[in-house]
PANU-378095 format. One record per residue (C-alpha): residue in three letters; x, y, z. Coordinates in Angstrom, 1 decimal, decimal comma. Layout:
! PANU-378095
["Ala" [X Y Z]];
...
//
This chain:
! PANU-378095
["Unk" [0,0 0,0 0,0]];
["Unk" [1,7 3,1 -1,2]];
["Unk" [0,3 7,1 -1,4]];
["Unk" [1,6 10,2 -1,2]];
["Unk" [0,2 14,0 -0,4]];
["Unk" [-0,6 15,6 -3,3]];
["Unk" [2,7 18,8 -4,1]];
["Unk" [-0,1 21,5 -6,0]];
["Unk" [-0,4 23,7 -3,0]];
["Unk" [1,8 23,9 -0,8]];
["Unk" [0,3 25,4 2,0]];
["Unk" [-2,2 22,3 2,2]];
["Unk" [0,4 19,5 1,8]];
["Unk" [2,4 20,8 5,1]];
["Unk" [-1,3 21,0 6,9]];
["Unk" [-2,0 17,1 5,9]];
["Unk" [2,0 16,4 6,1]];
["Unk" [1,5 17,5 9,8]];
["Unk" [-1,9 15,8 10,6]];
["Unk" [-0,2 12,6 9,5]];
["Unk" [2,9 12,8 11,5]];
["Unk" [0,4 13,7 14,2]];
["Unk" [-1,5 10,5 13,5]];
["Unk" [1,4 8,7 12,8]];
["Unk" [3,3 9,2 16,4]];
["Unk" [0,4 8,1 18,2]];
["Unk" [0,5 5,3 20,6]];
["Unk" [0,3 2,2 18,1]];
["Unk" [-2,3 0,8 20,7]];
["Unk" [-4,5 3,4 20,2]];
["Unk" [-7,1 3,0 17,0]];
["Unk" [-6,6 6,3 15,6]];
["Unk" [-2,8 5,7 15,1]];
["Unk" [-1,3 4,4 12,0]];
["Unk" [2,7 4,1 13,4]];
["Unk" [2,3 0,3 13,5]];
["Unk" [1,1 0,3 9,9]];
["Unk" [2,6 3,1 7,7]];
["Unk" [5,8 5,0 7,4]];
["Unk" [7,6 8,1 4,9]];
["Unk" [10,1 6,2 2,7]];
["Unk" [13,3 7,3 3,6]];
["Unk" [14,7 8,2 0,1]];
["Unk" [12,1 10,8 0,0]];
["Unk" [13,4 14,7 1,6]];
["Unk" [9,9 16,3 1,2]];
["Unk" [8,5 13,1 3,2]];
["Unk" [5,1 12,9 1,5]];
["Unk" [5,5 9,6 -0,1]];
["Unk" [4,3 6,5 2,6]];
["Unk" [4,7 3,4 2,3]];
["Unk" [3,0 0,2 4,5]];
["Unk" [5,6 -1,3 6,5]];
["Unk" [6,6 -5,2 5,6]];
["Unk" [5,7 -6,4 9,2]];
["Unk" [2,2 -5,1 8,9]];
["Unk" [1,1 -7,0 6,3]];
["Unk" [-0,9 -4,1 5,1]];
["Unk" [-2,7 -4,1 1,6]];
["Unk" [-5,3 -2,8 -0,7]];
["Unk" [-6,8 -5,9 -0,4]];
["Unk" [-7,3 -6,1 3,8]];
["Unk" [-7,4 -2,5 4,3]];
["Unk" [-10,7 -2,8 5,1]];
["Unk" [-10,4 -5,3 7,8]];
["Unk" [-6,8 -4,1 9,4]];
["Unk" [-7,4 -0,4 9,9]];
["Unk" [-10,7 1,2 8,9]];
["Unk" [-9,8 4,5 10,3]];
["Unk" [-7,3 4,3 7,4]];
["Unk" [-9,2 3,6 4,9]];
["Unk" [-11,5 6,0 6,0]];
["Unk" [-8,7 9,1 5,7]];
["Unk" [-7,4 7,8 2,5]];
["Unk" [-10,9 7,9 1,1]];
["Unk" [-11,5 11,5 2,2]];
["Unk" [-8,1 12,6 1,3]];
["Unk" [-8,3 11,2 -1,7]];
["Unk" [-11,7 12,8 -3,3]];
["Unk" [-11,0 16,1 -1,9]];
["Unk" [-7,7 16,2 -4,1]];
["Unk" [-4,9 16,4 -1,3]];
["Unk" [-3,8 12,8 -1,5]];
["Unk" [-2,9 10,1 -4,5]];
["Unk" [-3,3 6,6 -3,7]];
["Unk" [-0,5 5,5 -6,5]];
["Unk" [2,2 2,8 -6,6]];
["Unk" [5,7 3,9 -6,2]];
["Unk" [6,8 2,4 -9,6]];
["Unk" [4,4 4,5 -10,9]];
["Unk" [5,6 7,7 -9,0]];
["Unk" [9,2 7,2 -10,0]];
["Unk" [9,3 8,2 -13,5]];
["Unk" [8,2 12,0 -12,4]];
["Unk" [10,0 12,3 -9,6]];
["Unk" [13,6 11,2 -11,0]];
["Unk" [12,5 14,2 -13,9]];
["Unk" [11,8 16,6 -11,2]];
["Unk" [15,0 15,7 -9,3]];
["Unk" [17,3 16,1 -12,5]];
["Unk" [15,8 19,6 -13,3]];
["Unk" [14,3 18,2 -16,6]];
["Unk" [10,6 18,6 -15,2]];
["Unk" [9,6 21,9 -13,4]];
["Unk" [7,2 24,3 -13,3]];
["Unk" [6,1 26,1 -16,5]];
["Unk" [7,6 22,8 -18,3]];
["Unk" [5,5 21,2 -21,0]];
["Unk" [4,6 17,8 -20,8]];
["Unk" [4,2 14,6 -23,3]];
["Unk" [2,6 11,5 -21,8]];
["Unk" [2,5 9,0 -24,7]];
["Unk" [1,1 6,6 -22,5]];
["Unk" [-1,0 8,6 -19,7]];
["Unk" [-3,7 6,1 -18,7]];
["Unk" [-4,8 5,4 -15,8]];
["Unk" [-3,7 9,2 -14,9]];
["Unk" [-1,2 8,5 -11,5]];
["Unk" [1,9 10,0 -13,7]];
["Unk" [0,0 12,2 -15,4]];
["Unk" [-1,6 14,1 -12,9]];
["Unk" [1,6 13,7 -10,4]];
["Unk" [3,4 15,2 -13,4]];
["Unk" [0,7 18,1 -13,6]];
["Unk" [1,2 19,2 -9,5]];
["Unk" [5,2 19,9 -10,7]];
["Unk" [4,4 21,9 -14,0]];
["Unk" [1,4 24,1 -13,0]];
["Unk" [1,7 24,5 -9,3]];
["Unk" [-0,5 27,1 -7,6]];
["Unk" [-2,5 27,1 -11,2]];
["Unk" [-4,9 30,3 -10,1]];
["Unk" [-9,1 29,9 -9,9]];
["Unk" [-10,7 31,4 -12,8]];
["Unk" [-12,5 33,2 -9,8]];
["Unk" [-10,0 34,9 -8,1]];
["Unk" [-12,2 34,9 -5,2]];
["Unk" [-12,8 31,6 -5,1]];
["Unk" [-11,3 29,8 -1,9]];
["Unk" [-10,2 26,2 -1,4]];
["Unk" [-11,6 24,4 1,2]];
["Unk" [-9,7 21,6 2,9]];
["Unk" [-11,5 19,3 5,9]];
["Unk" [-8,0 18,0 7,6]];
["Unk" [-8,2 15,3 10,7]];
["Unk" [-7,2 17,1 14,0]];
["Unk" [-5,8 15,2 17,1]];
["Unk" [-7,2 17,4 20,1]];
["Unk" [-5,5 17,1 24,0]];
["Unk" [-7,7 14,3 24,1]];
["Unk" [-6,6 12,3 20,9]];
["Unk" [-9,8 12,5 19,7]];
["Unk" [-10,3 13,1 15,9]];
["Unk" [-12,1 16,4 15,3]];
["Unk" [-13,0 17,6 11,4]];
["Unk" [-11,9 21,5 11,1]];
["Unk" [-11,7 23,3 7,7]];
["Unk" [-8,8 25,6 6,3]];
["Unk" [-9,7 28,5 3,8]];
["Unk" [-7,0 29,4 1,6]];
["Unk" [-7,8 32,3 -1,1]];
["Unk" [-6,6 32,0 -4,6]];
["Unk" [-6,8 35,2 -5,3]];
["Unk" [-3,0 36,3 -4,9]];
["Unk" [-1,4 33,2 -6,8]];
["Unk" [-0,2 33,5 -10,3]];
["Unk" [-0,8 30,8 -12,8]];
["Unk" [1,8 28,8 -14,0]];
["Unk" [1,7 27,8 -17,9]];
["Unk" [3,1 24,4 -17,5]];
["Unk" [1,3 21,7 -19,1]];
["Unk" [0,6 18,0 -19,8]];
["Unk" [-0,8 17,0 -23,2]];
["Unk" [-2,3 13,0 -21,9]];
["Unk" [-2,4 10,5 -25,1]];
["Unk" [-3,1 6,8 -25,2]];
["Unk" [-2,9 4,4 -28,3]];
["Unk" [-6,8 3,3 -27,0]];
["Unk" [-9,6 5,9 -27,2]];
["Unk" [-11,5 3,9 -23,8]];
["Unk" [-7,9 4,1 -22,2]];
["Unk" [-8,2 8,0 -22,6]];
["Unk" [-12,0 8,1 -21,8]];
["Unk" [-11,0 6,4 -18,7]];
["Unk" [-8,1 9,1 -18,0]];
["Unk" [-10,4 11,7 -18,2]];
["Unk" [-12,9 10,1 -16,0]];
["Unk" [-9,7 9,7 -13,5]];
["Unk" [-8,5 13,6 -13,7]];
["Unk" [-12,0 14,6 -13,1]];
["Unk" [-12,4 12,0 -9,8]];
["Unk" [-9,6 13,4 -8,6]];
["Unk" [-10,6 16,2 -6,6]];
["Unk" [-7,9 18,1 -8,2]];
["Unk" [-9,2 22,1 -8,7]];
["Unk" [-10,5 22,9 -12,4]];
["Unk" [-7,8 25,8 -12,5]];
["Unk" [-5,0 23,1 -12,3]];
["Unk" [-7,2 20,0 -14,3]];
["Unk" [-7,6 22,8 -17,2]];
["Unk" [-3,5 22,9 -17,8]];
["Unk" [-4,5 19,0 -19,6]];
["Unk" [-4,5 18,7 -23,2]];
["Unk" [-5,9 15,2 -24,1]];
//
């Protein structure tokens, strides 16, 4: 089981970056805490990629059953854009481009073989970061877990305006030898929870 916090905004990464270290330096006895069952990867410095740990026997499959409080923030995190469930042999392509400076922001992308969208739209967070809302009053809205004095799990929001951030004009142009590969891409980018002013930087 592998995800990692989504890089588009930075100001919302560090605020689930920190709910998770929260989370994951909990007691392991204690139901809310995912130390006994998740870790960063050390080869990662930003510390956004996890990873399940070998002894936990953690996987897509049994996630369910081991740790529905997981499953449960992945879900959320997941539809409300700030996490990627993806596999790390997936996520390696864009990183290694990021790290050699031959992907960054403003770059313009060519996926030849973008389906099922994990690369492309991990590729897309690098090129167009902070992509601006075509309403520049528009706000983001971001529901985070909290772990109060108690360690209970509270829900609290985080309003961050998009009116001060200036669009990047990176871009990905997503093709696939299969039409239903791409139909299925597009159905991917638009589950993604990903805002329309970063989505719209897609050429398919």
């Amino acid at each position: 089981l592998t995800f990692r916090i989504r890089q588009h905004d930075p100001s919302i990464s560090k605020q689930l970056a920190i709910t998770l270290e929260s989370l994951h330096r909990n007691d392991k006895h204690d139901d809310k805490s995912f130390s006994h069952l998740i870790c960063p990867v050390s080869y990662d410095p930003t510390q956004s990629i996890y990873q399940s740990l070998p002894n936990s026997k953690l996987s897509k499959s049994n996630l369910s059953k081991v740790s529905p409080q997981l499953k449960d923030f992945l879900v959320t995190h997941s539809m409300n854009g700030t996490l990627a469930r993806q596999e790390l042999g997936s996520m390696l392509p864009v990183l290694c481009l990021s790290a050699v400076g031959a992907m960054g922001p403003g770059s313009k992308v060519l996926d030849l073989c973008a389906s099922p969208g994990s690369k492309t739209m991990q590729a897309l967070e690098i090129v167009a970061p902070w992509a601006a809302d075509d309403d520049a009053a528009a706000t983001t809205t971001l529901t985070k877990q909290k772990v109060d004095s108690k360690d209970d799990i509270t829900n609290t929001s985080i309003n961050k305006s998009n009116s001060s951030s200036k669009p990047w004009k990176g871009k990905v142009i997503a093709n696939d030898v299969h039409p239903g590969r791409l139909a299925s891409l597009q159905d991917a980018v638009a589950r993604s929870g990903l805002p329309t002013s970063l989505t719209s930087h897609v050429t398919y």
